[in-house]
C-alpha angles and dihedrals in degrees: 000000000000090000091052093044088045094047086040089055093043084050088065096043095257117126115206124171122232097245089058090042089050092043090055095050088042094238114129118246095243093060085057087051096039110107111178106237102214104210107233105235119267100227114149116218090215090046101050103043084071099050095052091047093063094030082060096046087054120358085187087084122103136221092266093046097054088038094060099041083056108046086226121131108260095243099061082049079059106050095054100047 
């Protein structure tokens, strides 16, 4: 919305900054900055190849079970289930 008010504006020949663009739509200036940033997962190759295998054998098996066959820390049980 600010990019196509501010091109609009340079098409005509008029030069406004950002901050002046956000404070008349009322929208701080750090929500126009702002990019999300999504985490790329932290699954390990090595550590996930085990777990399917036993999920597979029996997928009766719960996060703790499989946790404690394979002397790994429950969470990262977790995170790969």
């Amino acid at each position: 919305m600010v990019a196509d008010v501010q091109q609009g504006l340079r098409a005509e020949g008029t030069e406004v900054s950002i901050s002046k663009i956000c404070r008349w739509f009322s929208l701080p200036r750090r929500t126009w900055y702002y990019r999300s940033v999504k985490a790329a997962p932290k699954l390990q190759a090595h550590l996930v190849t085990p777990n399917k295998a036993i999920i597979e054998e029996d997928p009766s098996f719960g996060y703790r079970t499989v946790a404690a066959r394979l002397g790994f820390n429950k969470n990262t049980v977790q995170r790969i289930f």
